[in-house]
Phi, psi and omega in degrees: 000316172304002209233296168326307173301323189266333167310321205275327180297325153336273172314295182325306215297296171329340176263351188238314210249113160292169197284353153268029158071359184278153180305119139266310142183191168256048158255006167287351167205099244196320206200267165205161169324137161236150167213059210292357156261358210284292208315311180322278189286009132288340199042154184315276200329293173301351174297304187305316180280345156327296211281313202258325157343289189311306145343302186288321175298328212062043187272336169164242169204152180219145215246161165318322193238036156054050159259114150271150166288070171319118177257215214280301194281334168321303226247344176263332200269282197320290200313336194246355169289001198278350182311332214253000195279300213278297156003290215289320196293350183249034175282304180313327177280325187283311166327329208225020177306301195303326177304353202227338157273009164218003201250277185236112192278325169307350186299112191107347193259314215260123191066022157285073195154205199306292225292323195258348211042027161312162176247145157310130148288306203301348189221148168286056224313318198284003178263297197324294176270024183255312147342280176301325156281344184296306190283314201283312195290304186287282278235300151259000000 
């Protein structure tokens, strides 16, 4: 789960969600992914074990040039991952766990946020609230 929850949200968020946080819906992923840059920025090696991660869940196949092929069960999992947004967005506070339950328990908090115009650490706010609104469309 440490390791899924944030690979699988990942994927949704890049595949549904543009870099100013707007919804393509979820027919935005339907049939398959395009990620036409992951190898430049990934490099090959990691492409494979991605491509084979992706295989192995049966979330789909993913080609040389970063398309994954969604399959059925692929493509209903994506669509329902956005639940994995807000858990996933405190992965940087969960990352720095032990430093913050022995070190500094304050790290990420203190003199963080609006008033000083610090950026959070502990949470990935724009994964957070793409979350928290994702859940707010379905749920009322």
């Amino acid at each position: 789960g440490i390791v899924l929850a944030p690979l699988l949200t990942s994927i949704a968020y890049f595949a549904r969600w543009d870099e100013a946080g707007l919804d393509s819906g979820p027919d935005s992923m339907t049939q398959s992914l395009r990620f036409p840059n992951m190898v430049t920025q990934m490099g090959e090696a990691a492409c494979e074990v991605l491509g084979g991660i992706i295989t192995e869940l049966n979330i789909g196949t993913m080609s040389s040039s970063g398309t994954v092929a969604l399959s059925s069960k692929g493509s209903l999992a994506l669509q329902r991952c956005y639940s994995y947004f807000v858990p996933t967005s405190y992965s940087p506070l969960l990352s720095r766990f032990k430093h913050v339950l022995i070190e500094d328990p304050s790290w990420g908090f203190v003199d963080m946020g609006q008033d000083t115009g610090e950026e959070e650490e502990h949470v990935n706010r724009v994964l957070n609230v793409v979350g928290s609104g994702a859940q707010h469309k379905t749920l009322f």
